[in-house]
C-alpha positions in Angstrom: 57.1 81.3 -17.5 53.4 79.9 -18.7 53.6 76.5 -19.8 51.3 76.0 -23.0 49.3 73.0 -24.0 50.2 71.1 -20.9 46.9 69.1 -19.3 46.3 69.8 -15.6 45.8 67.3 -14.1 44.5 67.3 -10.3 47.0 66.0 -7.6 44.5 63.7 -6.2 44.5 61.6 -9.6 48.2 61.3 -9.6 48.7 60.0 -5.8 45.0 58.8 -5.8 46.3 55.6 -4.0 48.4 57.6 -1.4 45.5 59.6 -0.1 44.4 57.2 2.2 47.3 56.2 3.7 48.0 60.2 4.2 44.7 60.5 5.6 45.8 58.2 8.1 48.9 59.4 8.6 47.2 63.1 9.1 44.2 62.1 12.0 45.8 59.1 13.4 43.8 59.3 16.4 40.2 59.9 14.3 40.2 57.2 11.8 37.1 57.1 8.9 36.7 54.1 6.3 38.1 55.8 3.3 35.1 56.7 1.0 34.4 54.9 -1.9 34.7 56.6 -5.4 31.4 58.2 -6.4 30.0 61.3 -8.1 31.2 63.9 -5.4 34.9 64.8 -4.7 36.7 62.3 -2.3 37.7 65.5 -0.5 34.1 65.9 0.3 33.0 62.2 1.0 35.9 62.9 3.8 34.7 66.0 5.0 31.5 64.6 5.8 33.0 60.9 7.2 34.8 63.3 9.4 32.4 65.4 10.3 29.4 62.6 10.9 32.0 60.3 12.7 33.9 63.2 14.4 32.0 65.9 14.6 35.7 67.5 13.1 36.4 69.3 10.0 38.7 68.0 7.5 41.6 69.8 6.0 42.7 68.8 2.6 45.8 71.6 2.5 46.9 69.2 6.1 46.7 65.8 3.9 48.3 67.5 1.0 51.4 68.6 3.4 51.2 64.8 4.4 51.3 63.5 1.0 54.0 66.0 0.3 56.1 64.9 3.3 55.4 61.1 2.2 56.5 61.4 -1.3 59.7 63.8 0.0 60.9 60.6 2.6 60.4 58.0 -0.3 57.0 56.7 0.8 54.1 56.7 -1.9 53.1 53.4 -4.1 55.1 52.4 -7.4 51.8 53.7 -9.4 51.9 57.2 -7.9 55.6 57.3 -8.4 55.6 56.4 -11.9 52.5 58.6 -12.8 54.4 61.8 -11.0 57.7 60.8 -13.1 55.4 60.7 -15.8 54.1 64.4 -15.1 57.6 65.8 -14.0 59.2 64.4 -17.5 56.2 65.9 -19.7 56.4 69.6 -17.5 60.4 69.3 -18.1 60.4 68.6 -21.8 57.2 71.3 -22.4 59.5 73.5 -20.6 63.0 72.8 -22.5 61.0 73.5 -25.8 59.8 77.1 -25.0 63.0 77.7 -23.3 64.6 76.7 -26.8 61.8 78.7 -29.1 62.5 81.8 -27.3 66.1 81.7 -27.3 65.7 80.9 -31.1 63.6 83.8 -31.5 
């Protein structure tokens, strides 16, 4: 089933504030200073703090199992929370209404 009309919205802008503490939680032994918002990607600011610092690569899909196993054991910030309730309640009721227009039909 296609949802219709619904925003995307990119993962990192829901948890935004959990990325660094995932980051952390992901190279515990190779720390960076998290990167400071800017015109490139954060994903990119940390693949070259990790590289320069390092001399490692950095794997977003590792940090996004981390954030996925943070937010799954109750971690994450009350902002991130909230903005994923927010998501998951806008999805559901996008859902419910094509599910309901089709049976209609």
């Amino acid at each position: 089933m296609r949802l219709k009309n619904v925003h995307v919205l990119n993962y990192r802008s829901v948890v935004d504030s959990d990325i660094s503490s995932a980051v952390v939680a992901t190279y515990p032994a190779q720390t960076v200073i998290a990167p400071e918002d800017g015109r490139a990607k954060r994903t990119k600011l940390y693949e070259l703090a990790y590289k320069t610092a390092h001399g490692i690569g950095f794997s977003k899909r590792r940090v996004g199992e981390t954030v996925k196993r943070l937010l799954g054991s109750g971690g994450g910030d009350e902002a991130s929370l909230a903005t994923l309730q927010q998501l998951t309640t806008a999805i559901w009721e996008r859902l419910r209404a094509q599910v309901s227009a089709q049976a209609q039909a």
